[in-house]
C-alpha positions as CSV (number, residue, x, y, z in Angstrom):
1,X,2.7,20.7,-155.1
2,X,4.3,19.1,-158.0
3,X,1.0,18.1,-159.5
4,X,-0.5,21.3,-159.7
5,X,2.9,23.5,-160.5
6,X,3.3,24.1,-164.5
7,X,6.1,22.8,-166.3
8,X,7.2,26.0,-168.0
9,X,9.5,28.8,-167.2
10,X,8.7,30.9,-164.4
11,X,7.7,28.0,-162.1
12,X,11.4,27.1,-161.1
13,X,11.9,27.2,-157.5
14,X,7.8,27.4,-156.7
15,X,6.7,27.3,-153.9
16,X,9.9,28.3,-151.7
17,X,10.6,26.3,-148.2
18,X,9.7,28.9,-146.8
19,X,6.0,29.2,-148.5
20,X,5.7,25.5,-147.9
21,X,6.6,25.8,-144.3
22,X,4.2,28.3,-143.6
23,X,1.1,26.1,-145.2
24,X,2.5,22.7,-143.8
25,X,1.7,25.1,-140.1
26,X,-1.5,26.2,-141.3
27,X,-2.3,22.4,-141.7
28,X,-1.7,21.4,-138.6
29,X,-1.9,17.5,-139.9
30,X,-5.3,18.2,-141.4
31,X,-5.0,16.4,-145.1
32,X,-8.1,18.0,-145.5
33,X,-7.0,21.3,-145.1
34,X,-3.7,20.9,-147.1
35,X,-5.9,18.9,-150.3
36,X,-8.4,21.9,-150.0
37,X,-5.7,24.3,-150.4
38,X,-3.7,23.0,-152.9
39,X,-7.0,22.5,-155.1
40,X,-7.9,26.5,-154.1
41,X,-4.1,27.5,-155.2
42,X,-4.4,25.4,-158.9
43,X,-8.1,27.2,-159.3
44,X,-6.2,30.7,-158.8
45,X,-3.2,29.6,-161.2
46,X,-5.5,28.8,-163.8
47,X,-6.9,31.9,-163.4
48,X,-3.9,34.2,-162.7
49,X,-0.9,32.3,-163.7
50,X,2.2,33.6,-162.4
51,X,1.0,36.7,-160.6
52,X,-1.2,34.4,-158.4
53,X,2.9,33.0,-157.1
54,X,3.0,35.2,-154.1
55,X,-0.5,35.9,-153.4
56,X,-2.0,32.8,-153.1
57,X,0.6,32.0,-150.0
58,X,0.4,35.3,-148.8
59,X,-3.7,35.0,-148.5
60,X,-3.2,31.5,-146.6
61,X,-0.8,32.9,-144.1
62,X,-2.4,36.1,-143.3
63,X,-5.5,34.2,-141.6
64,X,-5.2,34.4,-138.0
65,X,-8.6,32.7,-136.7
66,X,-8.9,30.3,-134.4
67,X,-10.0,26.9,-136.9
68,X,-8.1,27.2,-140.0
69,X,-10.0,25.2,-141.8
70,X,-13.2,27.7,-141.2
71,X,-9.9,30.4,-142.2
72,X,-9.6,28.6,-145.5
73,X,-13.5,27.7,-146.3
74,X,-13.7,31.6,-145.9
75,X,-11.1,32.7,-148.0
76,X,-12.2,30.4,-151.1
77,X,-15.5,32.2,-150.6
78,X,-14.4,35.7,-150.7
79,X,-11.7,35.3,-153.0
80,X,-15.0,34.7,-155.4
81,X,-16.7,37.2,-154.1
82,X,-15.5,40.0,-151.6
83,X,-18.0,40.5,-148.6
84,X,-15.8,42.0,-145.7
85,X,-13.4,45.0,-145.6
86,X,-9.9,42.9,-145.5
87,X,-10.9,40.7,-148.8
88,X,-11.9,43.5,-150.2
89,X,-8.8,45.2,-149.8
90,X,-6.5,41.9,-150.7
91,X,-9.2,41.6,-154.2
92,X,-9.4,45.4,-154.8
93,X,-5.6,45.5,-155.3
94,X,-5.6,42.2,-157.6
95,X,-8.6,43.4,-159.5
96,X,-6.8,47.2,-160.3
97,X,-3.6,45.0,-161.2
98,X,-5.9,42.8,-163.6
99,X,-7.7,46.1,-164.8
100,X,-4.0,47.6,-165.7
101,X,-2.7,44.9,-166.9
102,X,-5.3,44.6,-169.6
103,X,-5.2,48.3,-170.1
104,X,-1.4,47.9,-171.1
105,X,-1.3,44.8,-173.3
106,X,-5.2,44.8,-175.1
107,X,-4.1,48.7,-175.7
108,X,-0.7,47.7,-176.8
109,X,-1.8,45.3,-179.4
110,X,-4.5,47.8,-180.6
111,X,-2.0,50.6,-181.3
112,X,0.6,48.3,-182.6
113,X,2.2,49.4,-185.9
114,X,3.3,46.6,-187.6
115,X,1.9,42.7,-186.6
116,X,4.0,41.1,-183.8
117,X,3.8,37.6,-182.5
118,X,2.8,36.3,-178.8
119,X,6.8,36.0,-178.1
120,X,7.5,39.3,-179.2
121,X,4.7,41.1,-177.7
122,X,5.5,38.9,-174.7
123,X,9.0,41.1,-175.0
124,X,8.0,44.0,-175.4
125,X,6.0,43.8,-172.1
126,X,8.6,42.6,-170.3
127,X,8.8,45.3,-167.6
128,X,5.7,44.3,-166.4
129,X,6.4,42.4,-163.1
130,X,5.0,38.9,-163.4
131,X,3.8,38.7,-160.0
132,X,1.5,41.9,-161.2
133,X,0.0,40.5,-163.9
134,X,1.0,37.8,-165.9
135,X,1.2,38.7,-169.9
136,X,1.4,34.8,-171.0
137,X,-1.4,33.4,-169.0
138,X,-3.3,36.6,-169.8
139,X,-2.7,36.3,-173.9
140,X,-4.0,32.2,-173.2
141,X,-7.2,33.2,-172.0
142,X,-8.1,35.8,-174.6
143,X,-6.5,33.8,-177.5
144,X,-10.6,33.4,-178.6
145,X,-10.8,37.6,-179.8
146,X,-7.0,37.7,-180.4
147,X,-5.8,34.4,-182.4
148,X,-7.6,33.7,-185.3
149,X,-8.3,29.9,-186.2
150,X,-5.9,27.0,-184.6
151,X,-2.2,27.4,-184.9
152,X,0.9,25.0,-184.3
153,X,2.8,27.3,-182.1
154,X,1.0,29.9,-179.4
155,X,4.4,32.0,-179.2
156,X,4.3,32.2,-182.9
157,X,1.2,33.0,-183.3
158,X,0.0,37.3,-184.8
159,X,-3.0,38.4,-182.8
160,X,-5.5,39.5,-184.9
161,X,-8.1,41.7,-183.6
162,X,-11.4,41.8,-185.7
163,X,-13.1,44.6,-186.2
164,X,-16.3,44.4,-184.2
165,X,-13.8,43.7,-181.3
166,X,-11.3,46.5,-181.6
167,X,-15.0,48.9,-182.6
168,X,-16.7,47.3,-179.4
169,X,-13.4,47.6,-176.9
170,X,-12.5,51.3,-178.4
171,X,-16.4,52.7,-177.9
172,X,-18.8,50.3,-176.7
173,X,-17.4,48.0,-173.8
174,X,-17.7,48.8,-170.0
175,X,-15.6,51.9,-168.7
176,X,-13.1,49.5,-167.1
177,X,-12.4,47.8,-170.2
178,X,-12.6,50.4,-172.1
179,X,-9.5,51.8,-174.2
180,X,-8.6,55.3,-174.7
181,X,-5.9,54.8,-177.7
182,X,-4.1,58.1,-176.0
183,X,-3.3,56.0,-172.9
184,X,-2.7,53.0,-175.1
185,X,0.2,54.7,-177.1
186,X,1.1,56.1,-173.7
187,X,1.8,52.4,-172.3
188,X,3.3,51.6,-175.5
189,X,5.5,54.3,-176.1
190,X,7.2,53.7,-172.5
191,X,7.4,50.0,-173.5
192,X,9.5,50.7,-175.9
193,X,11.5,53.0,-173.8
194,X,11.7,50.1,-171.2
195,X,13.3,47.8,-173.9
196,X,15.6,50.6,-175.4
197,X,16.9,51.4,-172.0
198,X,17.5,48.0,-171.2
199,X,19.4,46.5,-175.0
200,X,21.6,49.3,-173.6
201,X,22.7,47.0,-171.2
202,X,22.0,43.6,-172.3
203,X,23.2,42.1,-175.6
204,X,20.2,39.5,-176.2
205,X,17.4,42.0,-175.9
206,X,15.0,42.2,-178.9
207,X,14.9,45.6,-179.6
208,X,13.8,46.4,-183.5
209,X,9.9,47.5,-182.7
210,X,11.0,49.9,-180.2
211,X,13.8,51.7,-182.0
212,X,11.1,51.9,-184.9
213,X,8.3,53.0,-183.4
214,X,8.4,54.5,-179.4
215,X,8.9,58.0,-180.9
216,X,5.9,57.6,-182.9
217,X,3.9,56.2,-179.9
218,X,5.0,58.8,-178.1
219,X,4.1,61.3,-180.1
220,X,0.6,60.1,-180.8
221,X,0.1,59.6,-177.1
222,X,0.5,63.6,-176.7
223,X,-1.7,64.1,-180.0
224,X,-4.6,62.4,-178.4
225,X,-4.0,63.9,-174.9
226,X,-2.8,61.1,-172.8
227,X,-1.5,62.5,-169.3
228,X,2.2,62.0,-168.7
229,X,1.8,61.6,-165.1
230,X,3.5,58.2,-164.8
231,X,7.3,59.5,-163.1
232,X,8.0,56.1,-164.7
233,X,8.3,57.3,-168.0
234,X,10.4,60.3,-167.1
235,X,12.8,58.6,-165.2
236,X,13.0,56.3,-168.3
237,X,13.2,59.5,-170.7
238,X,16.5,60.6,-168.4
239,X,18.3,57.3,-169.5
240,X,17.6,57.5,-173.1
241,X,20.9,60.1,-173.3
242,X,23.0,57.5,-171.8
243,X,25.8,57.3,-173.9
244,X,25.0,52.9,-174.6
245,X,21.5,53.6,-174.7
246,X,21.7,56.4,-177.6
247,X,24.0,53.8,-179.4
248,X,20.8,51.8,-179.7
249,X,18.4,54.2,-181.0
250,X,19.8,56.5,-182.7
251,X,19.0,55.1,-186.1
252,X,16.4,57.1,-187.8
253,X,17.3,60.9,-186.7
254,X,15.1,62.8,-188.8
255,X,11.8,60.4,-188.0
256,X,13.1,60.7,-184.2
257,X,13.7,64.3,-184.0
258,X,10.6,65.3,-185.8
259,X,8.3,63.6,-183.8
260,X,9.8,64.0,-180.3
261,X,10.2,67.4,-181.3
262,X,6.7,67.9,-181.8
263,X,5.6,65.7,-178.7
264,X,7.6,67.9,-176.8
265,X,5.8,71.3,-178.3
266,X,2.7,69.7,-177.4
267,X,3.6,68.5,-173.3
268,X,4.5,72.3,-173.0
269,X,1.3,73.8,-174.4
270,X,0.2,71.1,-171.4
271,X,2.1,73.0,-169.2
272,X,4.8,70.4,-168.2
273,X,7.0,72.1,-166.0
274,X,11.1,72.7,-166.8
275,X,12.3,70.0,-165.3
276,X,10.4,66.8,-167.1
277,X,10.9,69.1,-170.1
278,X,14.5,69.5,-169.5
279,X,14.3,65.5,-170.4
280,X,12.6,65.9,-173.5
281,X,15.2,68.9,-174.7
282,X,17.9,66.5,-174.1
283,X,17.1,63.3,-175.8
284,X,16.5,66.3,-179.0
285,X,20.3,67.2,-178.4
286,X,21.4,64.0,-178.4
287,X,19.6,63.4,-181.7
288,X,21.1,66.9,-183.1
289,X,24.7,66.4,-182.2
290,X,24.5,63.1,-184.3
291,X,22.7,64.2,-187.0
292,X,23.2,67.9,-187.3
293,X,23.2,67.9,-190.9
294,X,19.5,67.1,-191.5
295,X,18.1,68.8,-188.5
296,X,17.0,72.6,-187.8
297,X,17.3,74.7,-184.7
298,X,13.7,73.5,-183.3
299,X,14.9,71.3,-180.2
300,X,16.5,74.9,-179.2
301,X,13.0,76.4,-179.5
302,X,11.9,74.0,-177.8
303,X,14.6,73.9,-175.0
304,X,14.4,77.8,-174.7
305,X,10.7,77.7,-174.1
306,X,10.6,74.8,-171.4
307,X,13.5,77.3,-169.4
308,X,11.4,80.1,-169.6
309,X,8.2,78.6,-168.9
């Protein structure tokens, strides 16, 4: 296993005894079987990187026929292509985790307001469970329409989308790939949020894009009629007036108050009910009680409106 396992972080630890237990069974003494599998498992880190951690063991151990090494022969077969109902269900779930995840991070970079590098992007996904979908690996394999030219350091490097790409990926390519800059902002603004939320709590959390920019994403994510569906986001909205979390954002009052003002006008016109907008009305009284000065009476509007809708 040491062979095949990358040497960089994430990998520590991988796989557990108890992973390794559970193949060394399937095995059965066959080196054929346990060389054939370890081969199959390096194909699907290539492929997945560190999403592929759980779900390459947990495809091995689920077979239950009666010669493993038929078991195995199958499940390199339908892992490539899915023929019968239980791959299907085992690839259908990786393929809508591989469909999201390049939802979130091509749409991410395409609405990004200001260049970031791989590591910073690379942060400001962060809340995206590696055994989902791995933002690295992913950002390696499409380095050919995102880095431009050869560079010394892949963290360091600025994707740089070209303009057939971001035309082609915005109107032209298949549905699934497709990005609807609505949802991308969407994704993007609760990014931020993520990483807001979280610098409340954690000193070494690289927060400057998100305190810039979520209320902006946020508001051009209502403007262009992405659905706020995700109870993600609104449980995230409901820490933002956490006393260390406001500490963090509260920078730029009239920039946020403005535009979460207006994102707020426009969820109601959508017909958001009182409680999610109960959310919005307080993150606009936090922002008021710090800078009352500059601000007018619009968060009350708004906040009257949401009770009485």
């Amino acid at each position: 296993m040491q062979e095949i396992t990358p040497r960089e972080p994430g990998w520590d630890g991988w796989p557990t005894d108890n992973q390794l237990l559970n193949l060394s069974r399937k095995a059965d003494g066959l080196f054929h079987y346990a060389a054939t599998a370890l081969q199959w498992i390096k194909g699907q880190i290539c492929e997945d990187g560190r999403a592929s951690r759980k779900w390459v063991f947990d495809q091995l151990t689920q077979m239950g026929g009666l010669d493993p090494l038929e078991d195995l022969y199958k499940l390199i077969l339908t892992s490539f292509e899915d023929i019968d109902p239980p791959a299907r269900d085992a690839l259908r779930l990786r393929h809508e985790e591989r469909l999201r995840g390049f939802q979130h991070v091509i749409g991410t970079i395409l609405v990004l307001q200001e260049p970031l590098t791989i590591r910073q992007i690379t942060a400001l996904l962060a809340y995206i469970p590696e055994d989902d979908f791995d933002v690295t690996n992913f950002l390696q394999r499409f380095r050919s329409v995102l880095i431009p030219g050869m560079t010394t350091s892949f963290e360091e490097a600025t994707p740089q989308m070209h303009k057939s790409f971001r035309d082609y990926i915005v109107n032209n390519a298949p549905t699934a790939f497709r990005i609807l800059t609505g949802d991308a902002h969407f994704v993007t603004a609760r990014s931020c949020l993520e990483v807001i939320v979280k610098a409340g709590s954690q000193l070494d959390v690289d927060w400057e894009y998100s305190v810039r920019y979520w209320y902006e994403h946020l508001r051009k994510a209502v403007d262009k009629g992405a659905a706020f569906e995700d109870e993600g986001m609104w449980k995230v909205f409901g820490r933002m007036v956490e006393k260390a979390v406001v500490d963090i954002w509260a920078k730029e009052m009239r920039d946020v108050f403005y535009n979460v003002a207006a994102a707020g006008w426009g969820l109601l016109k959508q017909g958001t009910d009182k409680h999610r907008m109960e959310r919005i009305s307080s993150i606009l009284m936090k922002v008021k009680v710090r800078g009352r000065p500059m601000l007018n009476d619009t968060s009350m509007l708004i906040a009257g409106n949401s009770v009485g809708s």
